[in-house]
C-alpha positions as CSV (number, residue, x, y, z in Angstrom):
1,X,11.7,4.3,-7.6
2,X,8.0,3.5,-7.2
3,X,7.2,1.9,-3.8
4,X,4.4,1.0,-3.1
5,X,3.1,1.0,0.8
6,X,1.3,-1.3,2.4
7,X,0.0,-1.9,6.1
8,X,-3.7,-2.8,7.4
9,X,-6.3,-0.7,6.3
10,X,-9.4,-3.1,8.1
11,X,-10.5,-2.1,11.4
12,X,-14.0,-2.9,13.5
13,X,-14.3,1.4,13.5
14,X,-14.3,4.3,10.7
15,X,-11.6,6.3,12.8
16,X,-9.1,3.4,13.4
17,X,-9.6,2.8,9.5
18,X,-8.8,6.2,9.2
19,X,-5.9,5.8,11.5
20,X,-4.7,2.7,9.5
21,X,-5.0,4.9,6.1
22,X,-2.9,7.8,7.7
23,X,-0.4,5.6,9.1
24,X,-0.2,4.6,5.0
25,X,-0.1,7.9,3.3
26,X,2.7,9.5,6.4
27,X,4.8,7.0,5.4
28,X,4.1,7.6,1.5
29,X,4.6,11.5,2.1
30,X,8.1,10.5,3.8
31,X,9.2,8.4,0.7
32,X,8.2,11.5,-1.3
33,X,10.2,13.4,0.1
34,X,13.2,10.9,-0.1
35,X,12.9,11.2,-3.7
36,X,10.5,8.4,-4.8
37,X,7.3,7.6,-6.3
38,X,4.8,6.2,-3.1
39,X,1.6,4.4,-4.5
40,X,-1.0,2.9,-2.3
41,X,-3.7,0.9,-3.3
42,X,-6.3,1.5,-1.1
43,X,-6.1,4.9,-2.3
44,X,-6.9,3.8,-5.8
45,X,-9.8,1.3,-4.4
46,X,-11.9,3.2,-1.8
47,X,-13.0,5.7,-4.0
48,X,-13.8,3.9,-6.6
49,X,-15.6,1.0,-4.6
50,X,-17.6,3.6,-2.2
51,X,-19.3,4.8,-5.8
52,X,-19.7,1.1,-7.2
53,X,-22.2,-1.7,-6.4
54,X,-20.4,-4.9,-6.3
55,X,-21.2,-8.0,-4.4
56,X,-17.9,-8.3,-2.6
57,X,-16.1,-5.2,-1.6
58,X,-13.2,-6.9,0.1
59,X,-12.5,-8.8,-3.7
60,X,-12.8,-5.3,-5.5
61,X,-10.6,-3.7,-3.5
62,X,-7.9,-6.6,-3.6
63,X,-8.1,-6.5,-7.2
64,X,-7.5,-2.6,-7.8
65,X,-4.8,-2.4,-5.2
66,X,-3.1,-5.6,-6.3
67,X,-3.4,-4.5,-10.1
68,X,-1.5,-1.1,-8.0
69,X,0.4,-2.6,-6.8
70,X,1.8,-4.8,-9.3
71,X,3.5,-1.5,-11.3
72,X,6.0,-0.9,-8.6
73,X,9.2,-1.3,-8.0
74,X,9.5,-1.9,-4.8
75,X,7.5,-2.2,-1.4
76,X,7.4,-0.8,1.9
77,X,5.4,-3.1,4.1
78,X,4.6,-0.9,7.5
79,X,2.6,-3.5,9.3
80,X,1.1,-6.3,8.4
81,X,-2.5,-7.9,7.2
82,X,-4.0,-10.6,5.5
83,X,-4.3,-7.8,2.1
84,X,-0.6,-6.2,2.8
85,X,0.6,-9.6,3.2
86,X,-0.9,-10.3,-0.5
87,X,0.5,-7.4,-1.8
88,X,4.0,-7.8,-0.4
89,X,4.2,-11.4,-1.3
90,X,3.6,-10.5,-4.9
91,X,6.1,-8.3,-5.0
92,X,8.5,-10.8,-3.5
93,X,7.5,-13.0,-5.9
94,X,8.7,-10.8,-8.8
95,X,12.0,-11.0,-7.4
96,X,11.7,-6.9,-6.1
97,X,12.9,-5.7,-3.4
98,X,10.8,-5.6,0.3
99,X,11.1,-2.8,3.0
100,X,9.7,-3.3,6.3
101,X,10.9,0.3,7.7
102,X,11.4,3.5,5.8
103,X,15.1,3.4,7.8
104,X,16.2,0.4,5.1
105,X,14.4,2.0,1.9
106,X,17.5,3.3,-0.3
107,X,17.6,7.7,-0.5
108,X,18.0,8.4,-4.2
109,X,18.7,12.4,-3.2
110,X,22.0,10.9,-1.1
């Protein structure tokens, strides 16, 4: 399944933003290895917006991870924010299913 993962990614400091990012991609390594296909938006955005000039970073990155976002299957919401609130509310919306630990997200491999 792709799942998407989601948590808070803004932070006053570069290493708690950092910290919040990790926090993402550990759990995405862990559905990997379950057997699934993790997807994280900020992943896709931050590179993309670190190179670009655009009047409102917060709105860019929205848009790429929500356009990310809205591919998958499923979500896995590790904590929440105003942007993974957005994202997991859209896939709510689309009637797909919503994880809040990786304890409840179904192992394909069992």
């Amino acid at each position: 399944m792709i799942i998407g993962v989601a948590g808070p990614y803004s932070a006053p400091t570069a290493e708690e933003r950092q910290a919040n990012l990790d926090a993402m991609n550990k759990a995405a390594a862990q559905l990997l290895e379950m057997g699934h296909i993790p997807i994280i938006g900020m992943n896709a955005a931050l590179p993309v917006v670190d190179k670009a000039t655009v009047p409102d970073r917060y709105k860019a990155i929205m848009e790429i991870s929500m356009a990310v976002i809205d591919k998958c299957e499923a979500i896995l919401l590790i904590a929440e924010s105003p942007g993974a609130n957005r994202e997991r509310d859209h896939v709510a919306a689309k009637g797909l299913p919503v994880y809040y630990r990786l304890e409840d997200v179904p192992n394909p491999n069992n």
